[in-house]
C-alpha positions in Angstrom: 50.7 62.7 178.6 50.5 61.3 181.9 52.8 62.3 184.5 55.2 59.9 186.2 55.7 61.5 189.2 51.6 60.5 190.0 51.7 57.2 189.3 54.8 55.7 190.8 54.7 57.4 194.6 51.2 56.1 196.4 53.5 54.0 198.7 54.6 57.4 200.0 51.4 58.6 200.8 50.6 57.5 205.1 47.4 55.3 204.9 44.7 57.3 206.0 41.8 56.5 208.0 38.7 57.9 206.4 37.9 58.5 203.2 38.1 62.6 204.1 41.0 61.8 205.0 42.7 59.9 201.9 40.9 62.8 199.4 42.2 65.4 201.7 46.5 63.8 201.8 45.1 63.1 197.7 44.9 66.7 197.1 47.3 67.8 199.0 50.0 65.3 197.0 48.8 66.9 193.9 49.2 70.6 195.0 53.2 69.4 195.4 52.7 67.6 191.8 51.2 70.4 190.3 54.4 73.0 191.7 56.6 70.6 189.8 54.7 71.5 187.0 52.2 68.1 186.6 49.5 67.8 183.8 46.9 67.0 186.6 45.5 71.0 186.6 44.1 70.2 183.1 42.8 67.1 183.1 38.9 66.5 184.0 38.3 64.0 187.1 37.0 61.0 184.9 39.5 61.3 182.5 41.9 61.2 185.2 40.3 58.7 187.4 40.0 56.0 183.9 44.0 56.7 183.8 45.1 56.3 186.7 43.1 53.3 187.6 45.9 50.6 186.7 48.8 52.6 187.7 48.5 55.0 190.6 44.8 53.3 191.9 46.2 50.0 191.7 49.2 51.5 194.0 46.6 52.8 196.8 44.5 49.5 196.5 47.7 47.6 197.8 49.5 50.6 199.5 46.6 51.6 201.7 45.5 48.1 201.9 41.8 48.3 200.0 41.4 44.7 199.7 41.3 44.0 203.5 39.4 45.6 206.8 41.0 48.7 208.1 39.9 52.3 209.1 39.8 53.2 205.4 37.9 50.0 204.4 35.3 50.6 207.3 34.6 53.8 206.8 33.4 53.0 203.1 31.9 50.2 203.9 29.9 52.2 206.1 29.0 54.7 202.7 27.8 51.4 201.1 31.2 51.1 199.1 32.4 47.0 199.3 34.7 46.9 196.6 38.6 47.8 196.3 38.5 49.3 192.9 35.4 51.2 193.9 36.9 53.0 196.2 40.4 53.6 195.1 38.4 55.3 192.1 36.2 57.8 194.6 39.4 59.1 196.7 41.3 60.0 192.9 37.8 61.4 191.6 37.1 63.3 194.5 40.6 64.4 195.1 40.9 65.4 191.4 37.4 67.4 191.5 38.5 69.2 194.7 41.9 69.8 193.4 40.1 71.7 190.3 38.2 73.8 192.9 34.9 72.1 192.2 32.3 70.4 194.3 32.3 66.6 195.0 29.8 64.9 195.3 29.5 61.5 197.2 26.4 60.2 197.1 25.6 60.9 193.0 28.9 59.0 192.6 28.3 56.5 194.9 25.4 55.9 193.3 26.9 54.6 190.2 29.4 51.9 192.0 25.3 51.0 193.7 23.6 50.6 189.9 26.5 48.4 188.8 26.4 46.0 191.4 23.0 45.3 191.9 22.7 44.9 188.1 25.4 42.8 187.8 26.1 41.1 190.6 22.5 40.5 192.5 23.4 37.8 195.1 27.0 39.4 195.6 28.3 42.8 196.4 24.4 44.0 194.9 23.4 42.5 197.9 25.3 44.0 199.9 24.7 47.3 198.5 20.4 46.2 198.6 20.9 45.8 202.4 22.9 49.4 202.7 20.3 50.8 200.9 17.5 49.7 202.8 18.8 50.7 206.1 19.6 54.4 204.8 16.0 54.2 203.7 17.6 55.4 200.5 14.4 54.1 198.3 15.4 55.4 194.6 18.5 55.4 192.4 18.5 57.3 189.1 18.7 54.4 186.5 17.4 51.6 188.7 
């Protein structure tokens, strides 16, 4: 069952300015959750990421202001990461992977918000992501 205490407070959670940042207030929001006894401990990070996507992610798109230019914004953007949904779904991954004491990382999940854009949205956000690419001199994606 999904807790209701993680999916109704992201307005209480100071916008942060890098994604480090916004993984690191993440996890320590779920250390709290988890003292008041929330299901998060258990839960794998994409299984927790794919439910809390509409709730709790769609509360840190608008409460940490994803679909505009910030800090937060600018500092994924410059990780190759354009789109909202993208990376309210990295900060609850990561945070959820760290919270479970596991490594995170980045770049192989990254690379999956890459393959769906430039499959699926060539002239778009896939270009976008083409021109990142290029100037990382990142020259192969698994699946691409």
């Amino acid at each position: 069952m999904e807790s209701s205490a993680i999916t109704t407070t992201a307005e209480n959670i100071k916008t942060p300015k890098s994604f480090d940042e916004a993984v690191k207030q993440l996890v320590d929001y779920m250390i709290e959750k988890a003292k008041e006894g929330d299901v998060l401990a258990t839960m794998n990070a994409s299984k927790m990421t794919t439910r809390l996507h509409f709730g709790f992610g769609r509360q840190l798109r608008n409460s940490w202001h994803l679909w505009e230019e910030n800090d937060l914004t600018k500092d994924f953007n410059s990780k190759g990461i354009f789109h909202a949904d993208d990376m309210s779904s990295l900060i609850i991954t990561a945070a959820v992977t760290i919270f479970q004491g596991k490594p995170f990382d980045f770049i192989k999940e990254a690379a999956e918000y890459w393959k769906h854009w430039i499959m699926y949205d060539p002239n778009g956000l896939g270009k976008r992501t083409r021109e990142y690419l290029k100037i990382k001199k990142v020259t192969k994606i698994e699946g691409i």
